[in-house]
N, C-alpha and C positions, 0 to 999 in steps of 0.2 A: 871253818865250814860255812858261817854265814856268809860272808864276801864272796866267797864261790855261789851260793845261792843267790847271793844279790846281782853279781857279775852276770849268772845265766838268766836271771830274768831279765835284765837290760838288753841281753842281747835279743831279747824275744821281741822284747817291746821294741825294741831298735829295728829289727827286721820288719813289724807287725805294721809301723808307721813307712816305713819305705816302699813297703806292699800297696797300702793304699794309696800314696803318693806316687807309683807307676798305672795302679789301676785308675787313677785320676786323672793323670796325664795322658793315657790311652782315651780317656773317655770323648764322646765325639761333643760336641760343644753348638751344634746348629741346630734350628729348630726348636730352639730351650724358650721358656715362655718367662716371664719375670724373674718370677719367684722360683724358678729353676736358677734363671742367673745370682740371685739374691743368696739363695743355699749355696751354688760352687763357690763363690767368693769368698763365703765365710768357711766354707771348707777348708780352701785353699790354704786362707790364712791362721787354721788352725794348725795347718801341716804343715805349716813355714814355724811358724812358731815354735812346736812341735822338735820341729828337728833343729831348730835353729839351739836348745836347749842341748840337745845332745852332741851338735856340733861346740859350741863354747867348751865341752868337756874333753873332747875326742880330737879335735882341729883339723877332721879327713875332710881330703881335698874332696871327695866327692859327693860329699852332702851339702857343701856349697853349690856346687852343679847342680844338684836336684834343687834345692833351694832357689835357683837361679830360674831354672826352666819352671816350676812353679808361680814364680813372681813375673813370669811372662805371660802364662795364661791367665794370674787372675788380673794382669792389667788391663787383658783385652777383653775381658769379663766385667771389668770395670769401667771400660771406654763406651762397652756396648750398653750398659747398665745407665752409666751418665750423659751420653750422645757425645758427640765432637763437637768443638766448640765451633763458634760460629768466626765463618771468617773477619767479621765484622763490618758488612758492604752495606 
């Protein structure tokens, strides 16, 4: 009985963090002022994190995908955060 309990709350939480890692990915990303960029990033990389835990358990191919498209935007999150480097002229 407990492992079915444990089992069903995993999947909640499994669901509850994919949730906001679409509603994240949805979200529009222009017009963010610092410290808006400063919170997506660490967001981000709480959701990478996040799943990347329940991926090592589970090994679905598509939590890597999410994982993936996440690590896309917080890099651009973080390019915009750091500036570009300078071409060095």
């Amino acid at each position: 009985m407990f492992n079915y309990i444990y089992v069903s709350l995993n999947k909640t939480i499994i669901m509850d963090i994919l949730q906001e890692a679409s509603v994240f990915e949805k979200a529009k990303m222009s017009h963010m002022t610092t410290s808006d960029r400063v919170n997506a990033s660490r967001e981000a990389k709480r959701l990478v994190l996040a799943i990347n835990e329940i991926y090592k358990k589970t090994k679905d191919g598509t939590l890597m995908d999410v994982m993936k498209r996440l690590t896309v935007k917080k890099k651009r999150i973080d390019i915009r955060l750091k500036g570009r480097p300078d071409s060095g002229i």
